[in-house]
N, C-alpha and C positions, 0 to 999 in steps of 0.2 A: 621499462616495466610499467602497469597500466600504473593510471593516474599521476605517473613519477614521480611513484613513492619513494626510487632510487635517487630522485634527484635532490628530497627534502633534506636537511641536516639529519643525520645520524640519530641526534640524542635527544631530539625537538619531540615532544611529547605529542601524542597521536592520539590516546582513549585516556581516561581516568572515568575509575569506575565508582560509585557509591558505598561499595565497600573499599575505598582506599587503593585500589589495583593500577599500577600503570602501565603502559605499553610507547615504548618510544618508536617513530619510523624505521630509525635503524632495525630496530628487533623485529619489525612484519618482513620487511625486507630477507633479513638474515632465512628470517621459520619458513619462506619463500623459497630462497635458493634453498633450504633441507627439505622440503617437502619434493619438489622438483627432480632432486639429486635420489633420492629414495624409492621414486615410483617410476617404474620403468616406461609406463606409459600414460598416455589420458584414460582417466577411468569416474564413473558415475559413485557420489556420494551422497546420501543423506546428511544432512544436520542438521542435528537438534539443539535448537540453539535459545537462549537467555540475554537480557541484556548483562552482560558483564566483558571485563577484558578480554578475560578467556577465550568465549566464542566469539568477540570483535577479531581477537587474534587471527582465529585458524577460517575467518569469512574471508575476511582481506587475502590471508596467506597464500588459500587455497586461490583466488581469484588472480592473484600475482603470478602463481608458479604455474598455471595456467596445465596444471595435472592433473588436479582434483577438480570437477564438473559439479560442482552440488546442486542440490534440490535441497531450501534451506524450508524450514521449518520450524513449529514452538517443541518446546522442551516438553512442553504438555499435551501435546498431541496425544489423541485417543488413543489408544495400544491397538484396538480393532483397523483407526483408519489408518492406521503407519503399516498395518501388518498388511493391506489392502494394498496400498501406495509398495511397497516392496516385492509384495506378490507381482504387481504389474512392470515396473521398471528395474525389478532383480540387480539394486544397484553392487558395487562389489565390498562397499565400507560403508559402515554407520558411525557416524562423528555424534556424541552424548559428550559433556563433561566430567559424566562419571566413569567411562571408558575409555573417552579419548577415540581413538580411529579403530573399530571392531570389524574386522572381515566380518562376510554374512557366507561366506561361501558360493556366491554368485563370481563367475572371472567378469573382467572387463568388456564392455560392449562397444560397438560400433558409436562413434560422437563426430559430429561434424565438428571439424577443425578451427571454425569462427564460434560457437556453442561457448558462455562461459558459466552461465548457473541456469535455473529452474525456480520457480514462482507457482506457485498455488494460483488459479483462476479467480475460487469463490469462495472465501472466508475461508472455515474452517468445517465445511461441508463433507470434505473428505473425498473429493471429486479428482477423480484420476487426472481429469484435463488441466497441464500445465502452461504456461507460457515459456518459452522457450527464447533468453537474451543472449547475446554478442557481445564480445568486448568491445568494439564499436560503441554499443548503445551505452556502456557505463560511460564510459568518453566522450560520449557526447551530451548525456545528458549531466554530467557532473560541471560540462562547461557549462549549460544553458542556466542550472542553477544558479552554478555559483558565479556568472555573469549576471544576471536578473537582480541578485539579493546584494549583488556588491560585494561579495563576501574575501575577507582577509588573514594573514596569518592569526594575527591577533586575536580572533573570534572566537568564543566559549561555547557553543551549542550546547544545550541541556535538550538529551536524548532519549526522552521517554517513551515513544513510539517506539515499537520491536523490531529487530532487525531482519524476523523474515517478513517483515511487511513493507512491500515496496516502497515506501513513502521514508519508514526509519533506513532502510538503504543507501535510499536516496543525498538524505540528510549528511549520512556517512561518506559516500563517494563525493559528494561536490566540498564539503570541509578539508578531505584528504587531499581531493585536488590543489588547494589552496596553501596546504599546510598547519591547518587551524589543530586545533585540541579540541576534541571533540567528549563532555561528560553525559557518559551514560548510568540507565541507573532504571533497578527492574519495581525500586519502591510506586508504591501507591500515594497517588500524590496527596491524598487524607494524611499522611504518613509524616510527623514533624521532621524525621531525619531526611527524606527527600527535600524540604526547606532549608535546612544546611547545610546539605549538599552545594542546593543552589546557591546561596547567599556563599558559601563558604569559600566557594570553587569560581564565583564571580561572573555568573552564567550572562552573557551577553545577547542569546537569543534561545528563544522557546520556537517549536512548530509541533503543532496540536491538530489535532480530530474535532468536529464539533462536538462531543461526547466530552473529550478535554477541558473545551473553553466553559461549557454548561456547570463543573466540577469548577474550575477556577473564580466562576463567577459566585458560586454556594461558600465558596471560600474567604469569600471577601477579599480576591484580589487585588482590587481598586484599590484598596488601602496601604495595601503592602509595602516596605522599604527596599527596593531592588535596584540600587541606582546605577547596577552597569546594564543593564538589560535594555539593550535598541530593540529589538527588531521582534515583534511577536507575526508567526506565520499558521493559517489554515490551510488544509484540503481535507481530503478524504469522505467528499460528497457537502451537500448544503447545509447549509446555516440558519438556522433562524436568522431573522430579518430584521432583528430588533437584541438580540443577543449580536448579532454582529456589527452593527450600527454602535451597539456600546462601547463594544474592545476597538475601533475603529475611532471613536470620540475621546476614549480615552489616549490611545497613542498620539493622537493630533495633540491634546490638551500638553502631553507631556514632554513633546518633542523625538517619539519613536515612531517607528514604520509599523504600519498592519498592512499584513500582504496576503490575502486570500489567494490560493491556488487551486486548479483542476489536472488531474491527472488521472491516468489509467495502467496500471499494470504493463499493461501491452505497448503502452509507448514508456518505459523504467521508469513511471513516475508523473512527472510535469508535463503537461503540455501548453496551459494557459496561466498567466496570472493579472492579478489586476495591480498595479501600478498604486502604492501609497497615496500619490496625488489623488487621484479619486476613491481613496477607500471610505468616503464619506458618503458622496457623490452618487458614486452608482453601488450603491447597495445589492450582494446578489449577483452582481456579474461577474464572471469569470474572467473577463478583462479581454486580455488581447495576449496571442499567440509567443511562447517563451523564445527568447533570441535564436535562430538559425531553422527556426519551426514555420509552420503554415497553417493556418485555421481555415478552413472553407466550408460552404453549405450546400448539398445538395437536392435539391426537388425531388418527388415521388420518381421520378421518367428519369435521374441521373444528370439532370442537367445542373450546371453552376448559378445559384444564384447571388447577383451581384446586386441585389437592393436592400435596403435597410427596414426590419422588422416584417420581412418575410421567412418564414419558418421554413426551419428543413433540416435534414441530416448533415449534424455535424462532423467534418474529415478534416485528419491531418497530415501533414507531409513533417518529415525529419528523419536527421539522422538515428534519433532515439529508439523509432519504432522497432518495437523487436521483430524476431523470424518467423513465428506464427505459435502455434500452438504443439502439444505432445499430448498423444491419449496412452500412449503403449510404449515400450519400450523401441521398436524399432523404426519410432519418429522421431529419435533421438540424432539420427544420420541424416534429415533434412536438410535442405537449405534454406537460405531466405525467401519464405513467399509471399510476404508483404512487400517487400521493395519499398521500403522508406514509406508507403502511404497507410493509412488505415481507418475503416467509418468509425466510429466511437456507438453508433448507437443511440446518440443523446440527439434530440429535437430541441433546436435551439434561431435564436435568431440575431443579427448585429445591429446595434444603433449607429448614428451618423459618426462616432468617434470610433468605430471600427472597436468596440468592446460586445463580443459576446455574451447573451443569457440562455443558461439551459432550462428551458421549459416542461420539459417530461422525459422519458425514455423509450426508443422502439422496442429493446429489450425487455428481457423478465428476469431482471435485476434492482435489486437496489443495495446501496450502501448504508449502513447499518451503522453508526458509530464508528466510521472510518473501514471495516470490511465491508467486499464485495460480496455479495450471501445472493446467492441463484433460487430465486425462488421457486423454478420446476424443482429442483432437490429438496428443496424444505418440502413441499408435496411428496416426495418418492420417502422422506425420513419419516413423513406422518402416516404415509398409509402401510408404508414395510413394520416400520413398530409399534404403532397403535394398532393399524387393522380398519382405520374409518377413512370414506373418501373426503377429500379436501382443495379447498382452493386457496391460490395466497396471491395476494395484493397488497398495495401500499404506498407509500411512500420513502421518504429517504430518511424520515422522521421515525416511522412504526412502521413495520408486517402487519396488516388484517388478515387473519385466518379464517376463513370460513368452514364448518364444522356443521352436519345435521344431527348430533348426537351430544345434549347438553352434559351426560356425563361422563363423554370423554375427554373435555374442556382440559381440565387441570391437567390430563396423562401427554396432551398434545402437545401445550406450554411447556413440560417440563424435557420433553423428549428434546422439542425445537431447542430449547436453553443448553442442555446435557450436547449436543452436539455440532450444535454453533458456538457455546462456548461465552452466546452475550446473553447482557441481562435479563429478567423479565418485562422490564419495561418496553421491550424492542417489538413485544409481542402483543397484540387485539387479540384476543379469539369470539370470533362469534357464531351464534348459532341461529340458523334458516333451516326452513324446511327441505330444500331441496338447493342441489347444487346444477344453476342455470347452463344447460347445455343444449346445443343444436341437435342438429336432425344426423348429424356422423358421431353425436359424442362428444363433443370436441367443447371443453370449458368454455363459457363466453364471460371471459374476466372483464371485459368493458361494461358489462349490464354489475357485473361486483364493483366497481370500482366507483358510477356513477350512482351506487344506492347509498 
């Protein structure tokens, strides 16, 4: 069974939730073989899922009994863009915790027989294009994790990150592997009971968003009594440079690890991290390539480059890398066509200690508070429901929006927020006279980006 979860003890605790909920190996195991035994064949599902036991249950279940194919998602998804996502991949069951497993009336579809779940591409944009994993990639990446972080039965995760975001998956597959107990929990970390949670339940390690540590810091974390807590970890795009130098100074000062990481959907998560030993040191860098992985740089013209602090597309090789991508339902029966490699996108370069730093993005993407938010989409959301042309730019930090219409300002921010889902602070709007385009039309977001 994947991650063998058949192999852990029985009665060894697996999830504990925030409201008090437990889930032992044995019992995913078990709801495994009934799910299995029940459906006659592989078939595609939605889930709408929450941090709690519940839906930890039936993600694992479904991914064990290797029947149910989900495409996992938030419980709070739009009703427009689920109904959008369903019109396209006409799955045959909707998993909700308020229904449990709901036929939709669609029968089963054609799945490639390596296929184990479905990932969202861009945040919560509502964009049909999925990434498309393998049980292989859980397996492989649950080892490189939980080889990298050292991770043991013993170990308490506290699991605030969601579980259809590749990264709280993540977190969840490489603990399972190991046997650990993993506490989840959908509180707000303003929230004093998500603090006794932690304290209560003895949380040994945190992994946060920069958006997280920004919140932990307002909280006056520093201060805090937490004294089984080793290990605090980042990804989900950059960090301020001085907010991460802090949590970095602090874990030295107190004798725990900070481990900054890089990952991508498309490889189930991690690809790079950087080493405690230098989380002081090299501030900002992504570090070096996760165990059984490969980091490399490509030149404009595809060639390898092998020298230090020359720029170029960063690519990796592993087993992690998923199969490719799903627009439509009948990409569903693909194969793998990445074959273990993939460019990432990201322009980046290696010092002499073979540690990379990501410098910009080839892409029209940025990471947002830990989501991937496609910025042509935030364009197609501003002009289909406001009505005004638009450009977007930015950074990893904030979206700039550009706008020729100062009082469509507020109707633009609110639309972007209503359906991305994050806050207003994520968002610039500003307003120019004209939106800078060539002589085809064609945006020239380098003339926005450098004003």
């Amino acid at each position: 069974m994947i991650l063998g979860l058949d192999k852990t003890e029985r009665d060894r605790l697996a999830v504990i939730d925030s409201d008090g909920n437990k889930l032992t190996y044995g019992e995913i195991v078990d709801f495994a073989k009934q799910l299995r035994d029940s459906l006659p064949q592989r078939t595609l599902c939605f889930m709408l899922v929450e941090n709690t036991v519940e839906c930890a249950k039936w993600v694992m279940a479904a991914l064990a009994s290797e029947r149910l194919v989900p495409l996992i998602l938030s419980l709070r998804t739009e009703r427009v863009q689920l109904q959008e996502l369903i019109d396209t991949y006409q799955p045959e069951y909707v998993f909700s915790p308020s229904e449990q497993l709901k036929p939709t009336g669609y029968g089963p579809c054609p799945l490639h027989e390596d296929l184990s779940h479905l990932l969202p591409t861009s945040g919560s944009t509502g964009s049909p294009k999925l990434v498309r994993h393998k049980y292989e990639n859980i397996e492989a990446s649950a080892l490189n994790i939980s080889t990298f972080f050292e991770l043991k039965p013993s170990d308490r995760p506290l699991l605030v990150l969601p579980l259809f975001y590749t990264m709280g998956l993540s977190v969840m597959f490489s603990h399972c592997r190991v046997g650990a107990t993993v506490l989840l929990t959908n509180r707000n970390m303003t929230d004093g009971e998500f603090w006794n949670f932690f304290k209560r339940e003895r949380a040994t390690s945190f992994t946060g968003v920069p958006y997280s540590f920004h919140i932990l810091n307002l909280l006056r974390f520093f201060r805090m009594d937490l004294p089984d807590l080793e290990l605090l970890t980042q990804g989900g795009g950059k960090m301020p440079a001085e907010l991460n130098r802090k949590f970095a100074e602090f874990c030295r000062k107190r004798g725990m690890r900070w481990i900054a990481t890089y990952g991508q959907s498309e490889c189930t998560a991690r690809m790079a991290y950087l080493p405690a030993k230098w989380a002081c040191s090299k501030v900002g860098s992504i570090g070096i390539a996760v165990p059984n992985g490969e980091l490399s740089l490509l030149d404009s013209d595809g060639n390898t480059i092998t020298g230090c602090h020359i720029k170029g597309e960063m690519c990796y090789r592993g087993r992690n890398v998923t199969m490719g991508y799903a627009q439509k339902r009948e990409d569903l029966i693909l194969g793998d066509v990445n074959k273990g490699f993939i460019r990432t996108g990201d322009l980046a370069y290696r010092d002499e200690d073979g540690c990379y730093y990501v410098v910009g993005r080839l892409g029209r993407f940025l990471k947002l508070f830990g989501l991937r938010i496609s910025l042509d989409e935030c364009e197609q959301i501003v002009e289909s429901i406001v009505g005004t042309d638009c450009a977007c730019v930015g950074t990893d930090e904030k979206m700039i929006v550009y706008i020729v219409d100062k009082q469509m300002a507020e109707r633009v921010k609110n639309a972007l927020i209503e359906k991305t889902q994050l806050v207003a602070t994520a968002f610039e709007i500003r307003v120019i006279n004209m939106i800078p385009k060539n002589d085809t039309g064609k945006k020239m977001y380098q003339v926005l980006a450098e004003s």
